[in-house]
PDB file of N, H, CA, C and O in Angstrom:
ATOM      1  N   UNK A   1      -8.707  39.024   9.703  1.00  0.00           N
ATOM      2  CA  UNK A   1      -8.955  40.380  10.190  1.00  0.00           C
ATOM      3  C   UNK A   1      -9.661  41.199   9.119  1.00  0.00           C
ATOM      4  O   UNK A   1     -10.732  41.761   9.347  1.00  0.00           O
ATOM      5  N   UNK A   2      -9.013  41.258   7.898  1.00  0.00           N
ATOM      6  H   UNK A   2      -8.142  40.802   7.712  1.00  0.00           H
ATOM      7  CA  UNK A   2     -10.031  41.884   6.917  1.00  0.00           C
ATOM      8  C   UNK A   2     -11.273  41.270   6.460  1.00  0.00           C
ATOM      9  O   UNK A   2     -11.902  41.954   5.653  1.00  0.00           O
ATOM     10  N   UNK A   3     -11.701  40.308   6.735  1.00  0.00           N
ATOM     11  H   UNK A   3     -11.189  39.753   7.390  1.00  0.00           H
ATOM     12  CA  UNK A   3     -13.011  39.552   6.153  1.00  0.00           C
ATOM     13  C   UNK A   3     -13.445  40.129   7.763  1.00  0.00           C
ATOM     14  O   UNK A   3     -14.048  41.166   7.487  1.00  0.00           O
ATOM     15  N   UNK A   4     -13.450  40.064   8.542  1.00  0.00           N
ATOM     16  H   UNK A   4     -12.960  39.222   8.767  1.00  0.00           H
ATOM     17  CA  UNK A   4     -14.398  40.828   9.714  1.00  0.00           C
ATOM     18  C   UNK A   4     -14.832  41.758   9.472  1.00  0.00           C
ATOM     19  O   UNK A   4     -16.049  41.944   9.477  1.00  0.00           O
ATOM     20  N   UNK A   5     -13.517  43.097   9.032  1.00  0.00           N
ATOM     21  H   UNK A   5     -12.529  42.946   9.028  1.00  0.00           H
ATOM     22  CA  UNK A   5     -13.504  44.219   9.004  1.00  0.00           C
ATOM     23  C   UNK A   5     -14.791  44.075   7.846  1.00  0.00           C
ATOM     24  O   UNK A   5     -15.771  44.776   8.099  1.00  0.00           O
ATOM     25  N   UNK A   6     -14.849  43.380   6.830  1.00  0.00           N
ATOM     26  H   UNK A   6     -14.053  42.811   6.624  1.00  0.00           H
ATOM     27  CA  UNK A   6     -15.636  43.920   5.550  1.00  0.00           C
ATOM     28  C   UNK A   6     -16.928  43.547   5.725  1.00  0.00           C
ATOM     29  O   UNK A   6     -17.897  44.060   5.164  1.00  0.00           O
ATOM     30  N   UNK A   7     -16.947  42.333   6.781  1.00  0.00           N
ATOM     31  H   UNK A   7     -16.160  41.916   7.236  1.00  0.00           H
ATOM     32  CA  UNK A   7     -18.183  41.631   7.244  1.00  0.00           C
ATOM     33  C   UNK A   7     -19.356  42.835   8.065  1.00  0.00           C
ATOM     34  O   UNK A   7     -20.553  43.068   7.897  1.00  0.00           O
ATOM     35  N   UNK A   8     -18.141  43.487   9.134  1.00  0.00           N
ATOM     36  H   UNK A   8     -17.168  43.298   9.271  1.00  0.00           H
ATOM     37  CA  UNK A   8     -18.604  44.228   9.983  1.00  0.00           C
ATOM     38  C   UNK A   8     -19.526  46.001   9.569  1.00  0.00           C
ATOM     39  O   UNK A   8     -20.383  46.630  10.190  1.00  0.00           O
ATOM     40  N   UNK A   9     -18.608  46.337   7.906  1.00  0.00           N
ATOM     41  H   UNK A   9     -17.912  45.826   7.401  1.00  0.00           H
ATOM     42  CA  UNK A   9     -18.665  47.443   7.393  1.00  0.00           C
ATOM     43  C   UNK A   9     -19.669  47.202   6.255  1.00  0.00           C
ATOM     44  O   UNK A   9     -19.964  48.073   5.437  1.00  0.00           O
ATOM     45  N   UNK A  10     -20.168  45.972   6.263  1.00  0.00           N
ATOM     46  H   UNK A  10     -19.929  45.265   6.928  1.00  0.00           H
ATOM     47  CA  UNK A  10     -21.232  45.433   5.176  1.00  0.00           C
ATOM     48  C   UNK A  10     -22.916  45.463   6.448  1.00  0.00           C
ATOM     49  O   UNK A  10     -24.112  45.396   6.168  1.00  0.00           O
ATOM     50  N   UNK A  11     -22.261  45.581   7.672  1.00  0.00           N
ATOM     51  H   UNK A  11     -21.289  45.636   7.899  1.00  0.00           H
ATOM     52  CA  UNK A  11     -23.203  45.103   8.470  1.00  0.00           C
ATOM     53  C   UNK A  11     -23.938  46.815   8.936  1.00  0.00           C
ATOM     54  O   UNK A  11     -25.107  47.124   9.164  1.00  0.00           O
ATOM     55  N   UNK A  12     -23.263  47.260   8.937  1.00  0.00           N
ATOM     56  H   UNK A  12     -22.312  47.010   8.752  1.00  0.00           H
ATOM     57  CA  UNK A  12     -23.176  49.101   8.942  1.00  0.00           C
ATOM     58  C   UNK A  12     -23.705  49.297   8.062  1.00  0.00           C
ATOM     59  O   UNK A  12     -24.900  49.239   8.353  1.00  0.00           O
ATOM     60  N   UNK A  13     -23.544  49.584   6.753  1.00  0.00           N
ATOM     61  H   UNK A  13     -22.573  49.631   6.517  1.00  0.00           H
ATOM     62  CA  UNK A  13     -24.023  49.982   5.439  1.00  0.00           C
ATOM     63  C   UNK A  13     -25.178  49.523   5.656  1.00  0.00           C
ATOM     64  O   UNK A  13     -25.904  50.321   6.248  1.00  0.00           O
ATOM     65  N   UNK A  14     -25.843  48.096   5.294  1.00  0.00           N
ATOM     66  H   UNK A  14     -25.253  47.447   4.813  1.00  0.00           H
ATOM     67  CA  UNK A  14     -26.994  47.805   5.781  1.00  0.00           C
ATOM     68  C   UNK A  14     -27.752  48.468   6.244  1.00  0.00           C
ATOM     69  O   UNK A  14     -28.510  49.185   5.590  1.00  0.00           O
ATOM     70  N   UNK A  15     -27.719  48.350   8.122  1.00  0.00           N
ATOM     71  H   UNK A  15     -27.103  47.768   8.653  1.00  0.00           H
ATOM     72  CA  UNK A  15     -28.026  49.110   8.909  1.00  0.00           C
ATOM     73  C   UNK A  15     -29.131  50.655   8.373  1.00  0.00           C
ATOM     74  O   UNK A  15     -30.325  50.950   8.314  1.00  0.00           O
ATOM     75  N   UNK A  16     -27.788  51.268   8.083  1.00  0.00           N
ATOM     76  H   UNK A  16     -26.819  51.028   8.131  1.00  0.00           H
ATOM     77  CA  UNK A  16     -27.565  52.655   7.813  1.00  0.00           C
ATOM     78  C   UNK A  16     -28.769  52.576   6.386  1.00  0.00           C
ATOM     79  O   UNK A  16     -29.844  53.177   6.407  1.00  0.00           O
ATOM     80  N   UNK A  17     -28.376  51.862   5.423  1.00  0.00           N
ATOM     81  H   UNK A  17     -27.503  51.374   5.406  1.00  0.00           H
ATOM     82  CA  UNK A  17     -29.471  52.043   4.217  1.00  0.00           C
ATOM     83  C   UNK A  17     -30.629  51.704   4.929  1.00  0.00           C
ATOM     84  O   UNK A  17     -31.372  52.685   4.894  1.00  0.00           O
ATOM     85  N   UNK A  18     -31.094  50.869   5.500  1.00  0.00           N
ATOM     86  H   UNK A  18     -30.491  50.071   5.528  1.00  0.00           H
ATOM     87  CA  UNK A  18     -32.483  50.424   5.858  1.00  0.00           C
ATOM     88  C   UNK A  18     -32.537  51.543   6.577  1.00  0.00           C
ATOM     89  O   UNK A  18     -33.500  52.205   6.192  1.00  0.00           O
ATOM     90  N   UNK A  19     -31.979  52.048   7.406  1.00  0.00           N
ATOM     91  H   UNK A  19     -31.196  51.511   7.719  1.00  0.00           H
ATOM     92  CA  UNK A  19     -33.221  52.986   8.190  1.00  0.00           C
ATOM     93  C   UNK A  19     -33.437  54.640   7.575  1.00  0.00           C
ATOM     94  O   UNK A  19     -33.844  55.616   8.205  1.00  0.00           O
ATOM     95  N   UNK A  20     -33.043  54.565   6.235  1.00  0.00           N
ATOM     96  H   UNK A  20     -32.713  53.773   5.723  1.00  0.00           H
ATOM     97  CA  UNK A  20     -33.035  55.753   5.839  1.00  0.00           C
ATOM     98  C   UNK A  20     -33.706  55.495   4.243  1.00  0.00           C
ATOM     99  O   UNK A  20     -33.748  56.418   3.429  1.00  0.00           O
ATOM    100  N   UNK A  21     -34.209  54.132   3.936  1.00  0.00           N
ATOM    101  H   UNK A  21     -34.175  53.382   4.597  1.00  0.00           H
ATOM    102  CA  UNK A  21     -35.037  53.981   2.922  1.00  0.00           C
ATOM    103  C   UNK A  21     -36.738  53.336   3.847  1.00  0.00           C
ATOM    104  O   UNK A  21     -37.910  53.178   3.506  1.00  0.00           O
ATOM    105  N   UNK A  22     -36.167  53.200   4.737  1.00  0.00           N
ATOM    106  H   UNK A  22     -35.215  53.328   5.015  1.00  0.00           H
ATOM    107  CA  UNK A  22     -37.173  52.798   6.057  1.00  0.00           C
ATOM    108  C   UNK A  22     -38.794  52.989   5.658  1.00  0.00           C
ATOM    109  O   UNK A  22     -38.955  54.158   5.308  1.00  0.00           O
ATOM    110  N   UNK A  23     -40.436  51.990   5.574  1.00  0.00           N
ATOM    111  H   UNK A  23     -40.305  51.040   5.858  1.00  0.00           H
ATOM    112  CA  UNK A  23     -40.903  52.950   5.003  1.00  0.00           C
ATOM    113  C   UNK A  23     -42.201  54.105   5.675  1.00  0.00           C
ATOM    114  O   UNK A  23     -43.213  54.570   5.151  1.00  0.00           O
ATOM    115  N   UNK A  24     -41.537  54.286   7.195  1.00  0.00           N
ATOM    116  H   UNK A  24     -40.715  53.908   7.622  1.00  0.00           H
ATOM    117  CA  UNK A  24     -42.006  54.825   8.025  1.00  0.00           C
ATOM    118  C   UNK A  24     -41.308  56.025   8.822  1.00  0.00           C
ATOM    119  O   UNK A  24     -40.081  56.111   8.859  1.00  0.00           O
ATOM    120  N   UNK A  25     -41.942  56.723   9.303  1.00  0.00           N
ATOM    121  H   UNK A  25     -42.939  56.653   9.272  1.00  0.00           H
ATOM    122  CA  UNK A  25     -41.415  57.867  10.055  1.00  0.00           C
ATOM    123  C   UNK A  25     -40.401  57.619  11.049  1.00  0.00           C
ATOM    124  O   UNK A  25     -40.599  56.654  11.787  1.00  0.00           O
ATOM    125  N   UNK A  26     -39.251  58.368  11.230  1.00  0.00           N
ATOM    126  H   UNK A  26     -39.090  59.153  10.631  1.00  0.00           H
ATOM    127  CA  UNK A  26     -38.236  57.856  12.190  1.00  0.00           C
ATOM    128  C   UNK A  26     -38.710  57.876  13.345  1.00  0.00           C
ATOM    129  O   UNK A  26     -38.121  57.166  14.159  1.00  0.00           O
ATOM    130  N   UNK A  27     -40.061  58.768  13.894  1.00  0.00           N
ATOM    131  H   UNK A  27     -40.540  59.344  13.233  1.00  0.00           H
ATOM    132  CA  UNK A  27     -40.016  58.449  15.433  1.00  0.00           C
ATOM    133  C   UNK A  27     -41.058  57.391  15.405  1.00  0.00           C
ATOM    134  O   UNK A  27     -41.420  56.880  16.465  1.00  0.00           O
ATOM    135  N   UNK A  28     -41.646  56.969  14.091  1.00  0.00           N
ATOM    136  H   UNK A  28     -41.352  57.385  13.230  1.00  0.00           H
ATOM    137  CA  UNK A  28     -42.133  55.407  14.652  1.00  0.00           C
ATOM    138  C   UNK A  28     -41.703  54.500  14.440  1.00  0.00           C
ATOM    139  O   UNK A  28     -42.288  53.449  14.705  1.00  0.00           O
ATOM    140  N   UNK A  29     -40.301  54.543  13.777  1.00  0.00           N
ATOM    141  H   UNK A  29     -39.826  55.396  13.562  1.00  0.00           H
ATOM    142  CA  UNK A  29     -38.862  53.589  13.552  1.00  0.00           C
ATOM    143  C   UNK A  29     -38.547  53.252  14.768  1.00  0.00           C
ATOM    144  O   UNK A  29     -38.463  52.154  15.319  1.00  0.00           O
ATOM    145  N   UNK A  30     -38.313  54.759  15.273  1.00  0.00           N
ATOM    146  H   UNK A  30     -38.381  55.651  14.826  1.00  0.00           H
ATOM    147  CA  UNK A  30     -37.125  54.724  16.857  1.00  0.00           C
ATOM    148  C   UNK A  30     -38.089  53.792  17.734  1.00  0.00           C
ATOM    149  O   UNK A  30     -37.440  52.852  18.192  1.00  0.00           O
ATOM    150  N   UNK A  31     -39.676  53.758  18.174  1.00  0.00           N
ATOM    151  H   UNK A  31     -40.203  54.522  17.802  1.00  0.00           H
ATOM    152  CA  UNK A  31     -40.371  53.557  19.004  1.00  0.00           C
ATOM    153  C   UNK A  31     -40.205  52.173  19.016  1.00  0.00           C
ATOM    154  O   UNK A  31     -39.764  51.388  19.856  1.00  0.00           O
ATOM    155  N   UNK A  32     -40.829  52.008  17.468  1.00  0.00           N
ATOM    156  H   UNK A  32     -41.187  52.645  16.785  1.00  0.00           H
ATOM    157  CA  UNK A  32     -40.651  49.907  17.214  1.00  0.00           C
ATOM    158  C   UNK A  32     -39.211  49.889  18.018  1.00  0.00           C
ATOM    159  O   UNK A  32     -39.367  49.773  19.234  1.00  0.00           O
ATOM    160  N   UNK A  33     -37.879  49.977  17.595  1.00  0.00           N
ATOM    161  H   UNK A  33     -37.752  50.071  16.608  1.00  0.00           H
ATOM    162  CA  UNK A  33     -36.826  49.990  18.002  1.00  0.00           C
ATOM    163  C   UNK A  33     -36.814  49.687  19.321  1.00  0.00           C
ATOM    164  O   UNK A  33     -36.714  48.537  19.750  1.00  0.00           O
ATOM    165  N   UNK A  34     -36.949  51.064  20.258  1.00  0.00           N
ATOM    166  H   UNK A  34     -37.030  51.997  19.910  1.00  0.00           H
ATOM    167  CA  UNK A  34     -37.310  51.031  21.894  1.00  0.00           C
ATOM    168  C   UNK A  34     -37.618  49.960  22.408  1.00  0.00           C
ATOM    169  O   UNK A  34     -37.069  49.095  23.090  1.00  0.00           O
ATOM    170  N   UNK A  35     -39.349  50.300  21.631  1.00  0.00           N
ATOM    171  H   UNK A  35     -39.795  51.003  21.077  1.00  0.00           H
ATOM    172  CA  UNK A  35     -40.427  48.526  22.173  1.00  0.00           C
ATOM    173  C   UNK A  35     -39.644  47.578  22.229  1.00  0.00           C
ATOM    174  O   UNK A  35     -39.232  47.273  23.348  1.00  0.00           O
ATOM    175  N   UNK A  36     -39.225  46.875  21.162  1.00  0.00           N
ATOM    176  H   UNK A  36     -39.560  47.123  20.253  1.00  0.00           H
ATOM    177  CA  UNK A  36     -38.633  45.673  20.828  1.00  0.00           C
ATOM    178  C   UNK A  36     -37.437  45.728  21.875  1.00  0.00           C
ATOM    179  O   UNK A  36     -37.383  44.715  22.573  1.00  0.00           O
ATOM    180  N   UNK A  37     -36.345  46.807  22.172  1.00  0.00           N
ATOM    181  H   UNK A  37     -36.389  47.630  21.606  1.00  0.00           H
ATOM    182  CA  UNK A  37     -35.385  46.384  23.329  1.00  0.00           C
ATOM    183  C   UNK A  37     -36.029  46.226  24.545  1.00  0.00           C
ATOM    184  O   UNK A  37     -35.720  45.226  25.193  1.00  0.00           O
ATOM    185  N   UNK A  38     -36.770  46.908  24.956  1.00  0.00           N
ATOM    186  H   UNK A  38     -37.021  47.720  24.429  1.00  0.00           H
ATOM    187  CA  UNK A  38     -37.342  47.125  26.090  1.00  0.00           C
ATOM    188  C   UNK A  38     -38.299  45.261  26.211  1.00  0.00           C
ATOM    189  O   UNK A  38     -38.231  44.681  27.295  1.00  0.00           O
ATOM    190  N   UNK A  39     -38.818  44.807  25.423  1.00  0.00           N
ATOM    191  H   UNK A  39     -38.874  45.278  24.542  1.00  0.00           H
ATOM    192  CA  UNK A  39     -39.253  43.569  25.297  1.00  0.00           C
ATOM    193  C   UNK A  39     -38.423  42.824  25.858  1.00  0.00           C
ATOM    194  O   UNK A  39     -38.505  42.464  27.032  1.00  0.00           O
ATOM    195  N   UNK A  40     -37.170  42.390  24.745  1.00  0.00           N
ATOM    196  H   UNK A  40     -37.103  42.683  23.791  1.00  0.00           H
ATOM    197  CA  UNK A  40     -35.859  41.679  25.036  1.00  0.00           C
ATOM    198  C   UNK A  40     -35.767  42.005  26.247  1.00  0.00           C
ATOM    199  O   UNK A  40     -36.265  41.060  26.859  1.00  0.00           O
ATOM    200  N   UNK A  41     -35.430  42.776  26.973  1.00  0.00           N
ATOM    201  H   UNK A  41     -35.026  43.543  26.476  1.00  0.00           H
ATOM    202  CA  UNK A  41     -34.815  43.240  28.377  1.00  0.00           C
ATOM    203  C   UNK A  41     -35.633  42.461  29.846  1.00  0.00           C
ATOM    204  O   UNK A  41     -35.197  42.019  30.909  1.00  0.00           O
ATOM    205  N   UNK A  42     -37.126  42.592  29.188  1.00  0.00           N
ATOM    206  H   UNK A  42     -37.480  42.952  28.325  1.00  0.00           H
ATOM    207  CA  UNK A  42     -37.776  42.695  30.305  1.00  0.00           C
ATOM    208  C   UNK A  42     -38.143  40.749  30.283  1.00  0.00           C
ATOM    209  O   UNK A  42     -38.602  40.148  31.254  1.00  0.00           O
ATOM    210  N   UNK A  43     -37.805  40.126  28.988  1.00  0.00           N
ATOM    211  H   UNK A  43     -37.432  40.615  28.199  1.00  0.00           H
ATOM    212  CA  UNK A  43     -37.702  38.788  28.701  1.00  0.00           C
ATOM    213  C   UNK A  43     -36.246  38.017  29.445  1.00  0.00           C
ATOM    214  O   UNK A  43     -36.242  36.953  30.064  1.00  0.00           O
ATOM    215  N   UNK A  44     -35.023  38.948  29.151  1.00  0.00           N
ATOM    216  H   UNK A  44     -35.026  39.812  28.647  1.00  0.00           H
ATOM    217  CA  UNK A  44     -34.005  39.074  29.500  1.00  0.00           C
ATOM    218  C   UNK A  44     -33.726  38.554  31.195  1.00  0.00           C
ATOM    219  O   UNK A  44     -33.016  37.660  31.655  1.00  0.00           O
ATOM    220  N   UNK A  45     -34.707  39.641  31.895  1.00  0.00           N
ATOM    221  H   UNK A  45     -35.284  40.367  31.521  1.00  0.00           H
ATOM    222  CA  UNK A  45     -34.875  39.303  33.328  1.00  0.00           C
ATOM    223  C   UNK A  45     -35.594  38.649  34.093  1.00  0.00           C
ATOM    224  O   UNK A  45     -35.335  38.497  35.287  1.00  0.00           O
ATOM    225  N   UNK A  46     -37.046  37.957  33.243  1.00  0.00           N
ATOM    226  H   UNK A  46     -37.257  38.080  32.273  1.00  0.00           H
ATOM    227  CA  UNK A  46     -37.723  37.253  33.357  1.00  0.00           C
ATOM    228  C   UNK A  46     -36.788  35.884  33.840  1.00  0.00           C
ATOM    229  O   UNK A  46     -36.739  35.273  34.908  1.00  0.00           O
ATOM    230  N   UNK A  47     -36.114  35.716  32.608  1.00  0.00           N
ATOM    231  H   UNK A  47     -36.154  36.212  31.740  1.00  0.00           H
ATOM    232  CA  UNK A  47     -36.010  34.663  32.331  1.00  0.00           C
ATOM    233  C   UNK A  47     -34.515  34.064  33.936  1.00  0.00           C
ATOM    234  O   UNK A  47     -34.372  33.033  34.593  1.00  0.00           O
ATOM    235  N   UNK A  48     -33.671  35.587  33.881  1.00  0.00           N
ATOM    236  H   UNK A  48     -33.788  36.425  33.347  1.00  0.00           H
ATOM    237  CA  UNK A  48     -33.051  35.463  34.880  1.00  0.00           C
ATOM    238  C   UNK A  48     -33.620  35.156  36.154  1.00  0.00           C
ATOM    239  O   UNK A  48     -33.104  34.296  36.867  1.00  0.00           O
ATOM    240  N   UNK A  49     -34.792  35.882  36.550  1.00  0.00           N
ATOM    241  H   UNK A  49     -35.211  36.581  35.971  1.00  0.00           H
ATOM    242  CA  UNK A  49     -35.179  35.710  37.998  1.00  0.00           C
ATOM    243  C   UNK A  49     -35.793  34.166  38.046  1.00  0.00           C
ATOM    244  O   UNK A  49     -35.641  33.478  39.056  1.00  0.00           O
ATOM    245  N   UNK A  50     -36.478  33.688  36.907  1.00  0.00           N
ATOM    246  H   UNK A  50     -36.602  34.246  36.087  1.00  0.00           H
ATOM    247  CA  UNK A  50     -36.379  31.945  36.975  1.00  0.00           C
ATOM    248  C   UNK A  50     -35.690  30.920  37.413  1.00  0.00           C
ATOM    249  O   UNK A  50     -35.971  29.973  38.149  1.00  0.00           O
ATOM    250  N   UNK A  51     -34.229  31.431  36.543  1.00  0.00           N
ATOM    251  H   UNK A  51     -34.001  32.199  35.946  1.00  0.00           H
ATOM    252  CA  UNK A  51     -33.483  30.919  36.988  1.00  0.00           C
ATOM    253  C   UNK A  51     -32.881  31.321  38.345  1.00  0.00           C
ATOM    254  O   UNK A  51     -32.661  30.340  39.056  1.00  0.00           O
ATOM    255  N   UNK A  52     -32.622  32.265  38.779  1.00  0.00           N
ATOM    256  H   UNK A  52     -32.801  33.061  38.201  1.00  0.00           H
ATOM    257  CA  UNK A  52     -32.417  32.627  40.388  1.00  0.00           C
ATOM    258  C   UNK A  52     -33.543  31.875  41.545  1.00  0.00           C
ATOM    259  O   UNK A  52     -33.373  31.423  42.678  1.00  0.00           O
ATOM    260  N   UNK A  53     -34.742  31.991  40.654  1.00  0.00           N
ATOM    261  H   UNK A  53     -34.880  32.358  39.734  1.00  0.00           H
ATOM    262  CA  UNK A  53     -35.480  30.884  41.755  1.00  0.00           C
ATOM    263  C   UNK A  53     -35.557  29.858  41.556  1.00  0.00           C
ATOM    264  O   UNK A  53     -36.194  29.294  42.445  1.00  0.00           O
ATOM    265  N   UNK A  54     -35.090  28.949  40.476  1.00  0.00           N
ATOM    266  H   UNK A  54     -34.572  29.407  39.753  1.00  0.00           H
ATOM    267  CA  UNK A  54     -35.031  27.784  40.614  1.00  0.00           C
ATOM    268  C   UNK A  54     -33.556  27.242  41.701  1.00  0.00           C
ATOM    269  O   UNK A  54     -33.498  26.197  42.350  1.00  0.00           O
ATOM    270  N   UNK A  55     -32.503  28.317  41.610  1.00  0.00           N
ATOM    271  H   UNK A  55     -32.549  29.166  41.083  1.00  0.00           H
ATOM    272  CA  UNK A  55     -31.510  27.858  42.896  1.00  0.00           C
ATOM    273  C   UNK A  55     -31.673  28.116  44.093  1.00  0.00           C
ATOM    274  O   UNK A  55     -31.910  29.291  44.373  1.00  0.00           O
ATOM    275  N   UNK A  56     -31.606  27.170  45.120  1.00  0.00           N
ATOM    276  H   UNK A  56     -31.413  26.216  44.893  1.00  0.00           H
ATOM    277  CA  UNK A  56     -32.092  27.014  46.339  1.00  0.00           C
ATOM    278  C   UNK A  56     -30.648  27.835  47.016  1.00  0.00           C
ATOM    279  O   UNK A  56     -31.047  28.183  48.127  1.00  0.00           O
ATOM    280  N   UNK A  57     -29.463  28.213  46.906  1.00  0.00           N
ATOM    281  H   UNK A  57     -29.138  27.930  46.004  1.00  0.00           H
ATOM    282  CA  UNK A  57     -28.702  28.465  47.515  1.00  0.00           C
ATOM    283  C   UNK A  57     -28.599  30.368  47.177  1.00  0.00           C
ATOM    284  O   UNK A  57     -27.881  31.147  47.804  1.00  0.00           O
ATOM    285  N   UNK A  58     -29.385  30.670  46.212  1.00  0.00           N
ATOM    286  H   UNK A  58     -29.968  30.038  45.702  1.00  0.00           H
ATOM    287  CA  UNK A  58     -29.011  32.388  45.633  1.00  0.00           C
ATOM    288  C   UNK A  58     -29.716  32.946  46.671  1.00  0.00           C
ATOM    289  O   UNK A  58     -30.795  32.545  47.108  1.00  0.00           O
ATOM    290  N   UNK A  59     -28.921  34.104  47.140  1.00  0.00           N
ATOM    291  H   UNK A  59     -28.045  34.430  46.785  1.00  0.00           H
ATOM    292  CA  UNK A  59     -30.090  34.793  48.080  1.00  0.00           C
ATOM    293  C   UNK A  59     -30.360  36.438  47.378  1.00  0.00           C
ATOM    294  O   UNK A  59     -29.614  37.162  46.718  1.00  0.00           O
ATOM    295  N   UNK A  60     -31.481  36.578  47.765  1.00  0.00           N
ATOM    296  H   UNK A  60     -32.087  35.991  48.302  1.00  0.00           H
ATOM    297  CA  UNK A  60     -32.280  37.828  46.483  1.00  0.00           C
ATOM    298  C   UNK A  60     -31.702  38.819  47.522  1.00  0.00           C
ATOM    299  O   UNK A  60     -31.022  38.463  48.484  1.00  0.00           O
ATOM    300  N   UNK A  61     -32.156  40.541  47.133  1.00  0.00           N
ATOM    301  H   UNK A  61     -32.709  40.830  46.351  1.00  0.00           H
ATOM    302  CA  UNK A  61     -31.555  41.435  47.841  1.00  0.00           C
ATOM    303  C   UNK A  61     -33.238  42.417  47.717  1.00  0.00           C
ATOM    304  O   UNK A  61     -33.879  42.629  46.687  1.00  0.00           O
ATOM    305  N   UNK A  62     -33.514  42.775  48.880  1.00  0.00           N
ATOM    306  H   UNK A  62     -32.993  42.603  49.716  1.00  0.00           H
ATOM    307  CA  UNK A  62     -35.029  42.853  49.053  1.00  0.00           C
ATOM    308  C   UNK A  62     -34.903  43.876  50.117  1.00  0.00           C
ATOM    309  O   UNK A  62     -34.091  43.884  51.042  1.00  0.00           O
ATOM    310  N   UNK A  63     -35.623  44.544  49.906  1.00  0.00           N
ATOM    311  H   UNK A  63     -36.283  44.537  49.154  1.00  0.00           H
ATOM    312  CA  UNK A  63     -35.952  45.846  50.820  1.00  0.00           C
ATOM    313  C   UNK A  63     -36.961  46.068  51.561  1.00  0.00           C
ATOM    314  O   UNK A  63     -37.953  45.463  51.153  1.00  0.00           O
ATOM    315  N   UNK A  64     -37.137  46.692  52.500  1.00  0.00           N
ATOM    316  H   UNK A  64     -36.331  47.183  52.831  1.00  0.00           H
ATOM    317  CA  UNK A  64     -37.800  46.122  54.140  1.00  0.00           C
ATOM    318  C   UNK A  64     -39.298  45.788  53.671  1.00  0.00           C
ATOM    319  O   UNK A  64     -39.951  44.886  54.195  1.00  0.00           O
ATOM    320  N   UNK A  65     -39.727  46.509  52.750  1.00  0.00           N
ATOM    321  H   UNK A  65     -39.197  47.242  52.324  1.00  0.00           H
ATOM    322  CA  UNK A  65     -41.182  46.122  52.484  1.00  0.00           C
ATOM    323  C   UNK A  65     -41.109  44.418  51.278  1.00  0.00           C
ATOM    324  O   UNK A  65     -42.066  43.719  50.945  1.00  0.00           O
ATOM    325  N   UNK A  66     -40.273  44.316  51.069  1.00  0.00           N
ATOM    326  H   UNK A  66     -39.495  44.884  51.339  1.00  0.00           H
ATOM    327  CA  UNK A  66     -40.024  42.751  50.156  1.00  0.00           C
ATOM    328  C   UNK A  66     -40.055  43.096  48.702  1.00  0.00           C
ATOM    329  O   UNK A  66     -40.106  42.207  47.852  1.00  0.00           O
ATOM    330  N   UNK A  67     -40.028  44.192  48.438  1.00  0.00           N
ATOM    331  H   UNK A  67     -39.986  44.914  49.128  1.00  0.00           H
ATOM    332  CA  UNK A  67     -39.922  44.239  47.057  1.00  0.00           C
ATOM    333  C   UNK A  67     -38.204  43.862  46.524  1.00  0.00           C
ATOM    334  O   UNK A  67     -37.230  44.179  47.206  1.00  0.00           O
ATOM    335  N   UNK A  68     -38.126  43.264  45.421  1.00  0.00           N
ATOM    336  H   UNK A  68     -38.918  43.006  44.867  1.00  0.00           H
ATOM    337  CA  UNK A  68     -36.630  42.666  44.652  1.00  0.00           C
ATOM    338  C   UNK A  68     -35.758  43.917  44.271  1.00  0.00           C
ATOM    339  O   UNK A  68     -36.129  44.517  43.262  1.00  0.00           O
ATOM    340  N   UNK A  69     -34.849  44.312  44.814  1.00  0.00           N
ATOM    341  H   UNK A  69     -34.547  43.825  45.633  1.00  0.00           H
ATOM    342  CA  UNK A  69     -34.263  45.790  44.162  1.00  0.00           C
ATOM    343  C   UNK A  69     -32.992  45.194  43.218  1.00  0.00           C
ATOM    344  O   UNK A  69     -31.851  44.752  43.351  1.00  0.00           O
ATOM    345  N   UNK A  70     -33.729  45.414  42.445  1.00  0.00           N
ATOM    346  H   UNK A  70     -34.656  45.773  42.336  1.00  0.00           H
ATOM    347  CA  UNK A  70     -33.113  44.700  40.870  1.00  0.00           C
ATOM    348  C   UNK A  70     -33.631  45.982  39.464  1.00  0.00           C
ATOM    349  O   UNK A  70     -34.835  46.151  39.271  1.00  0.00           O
ATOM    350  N   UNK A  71     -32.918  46.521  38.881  1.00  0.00           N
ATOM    351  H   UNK A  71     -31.940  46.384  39.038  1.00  0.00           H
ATOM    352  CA  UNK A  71     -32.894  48.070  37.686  1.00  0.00           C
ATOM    353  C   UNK A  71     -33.335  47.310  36.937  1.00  0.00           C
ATOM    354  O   UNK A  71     -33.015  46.132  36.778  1.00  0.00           O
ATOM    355  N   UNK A  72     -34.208  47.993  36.344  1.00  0.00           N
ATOM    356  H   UNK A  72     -34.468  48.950  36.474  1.00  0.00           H
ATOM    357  CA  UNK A  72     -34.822  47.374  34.728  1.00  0.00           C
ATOM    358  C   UNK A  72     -33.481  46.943  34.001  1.00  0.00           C
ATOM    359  O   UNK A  72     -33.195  45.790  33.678  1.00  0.00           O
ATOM    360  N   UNK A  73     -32.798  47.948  33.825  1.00  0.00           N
ATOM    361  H   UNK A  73     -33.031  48.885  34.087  1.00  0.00           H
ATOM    362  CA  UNK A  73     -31.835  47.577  32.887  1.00  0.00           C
ATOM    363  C   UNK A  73     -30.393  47.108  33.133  1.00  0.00           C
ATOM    364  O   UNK A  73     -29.388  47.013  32.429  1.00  0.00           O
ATOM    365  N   UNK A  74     -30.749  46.808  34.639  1.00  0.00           N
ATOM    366  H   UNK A  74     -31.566  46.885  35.211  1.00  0.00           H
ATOM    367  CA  UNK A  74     -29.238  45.746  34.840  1.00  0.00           C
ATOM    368  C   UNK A  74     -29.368  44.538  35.022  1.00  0.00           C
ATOM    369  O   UNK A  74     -29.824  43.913  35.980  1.00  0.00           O
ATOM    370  N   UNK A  75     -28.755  44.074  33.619  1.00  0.00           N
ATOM    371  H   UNK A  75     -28.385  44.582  32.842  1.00  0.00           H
ATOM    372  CA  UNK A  75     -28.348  42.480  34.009  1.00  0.00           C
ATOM    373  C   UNK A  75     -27.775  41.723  34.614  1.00  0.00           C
ATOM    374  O   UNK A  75     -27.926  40.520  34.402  1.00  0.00           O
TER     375      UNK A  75
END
């Protein structure tokens, strides 16, 4: 429990120093930041709806014109 705790509070500190010795402006910190989740995410669901179409038994949830009603950001 304490080697987590120190693991976890070493992982913070970090964190916290890098983005405040950072050697760019915070709103083009935050943006890279954004980009990069927003990447992951949209890789994230890619990769899900692959796999949803590779199973022949999943059935999608589609709205009268056929578009997939699936949220960017729900997995």
């Amino acid at each position: 429990m304490k080697t987590s705790l120190i693991f976890l509070l070493g992982i913070g500190m970090g964190t916290v120093i890098g983005i405040l010795i950072a050697p760019e402006a915070g709103k083009i910190t935050r943006r890279k930041i954004r980009d990069e989740a927003d990447r992951l995410i949209d890789e994230k669901i890619r990769k899900r709806q692959q796999h949803l179409t590779s199973q022949p038994d999943v059935t999608k949830h589609t709205t009268d014109s056929g578009v997939v009603t699936e949220s960017r950001y729900t997995l």
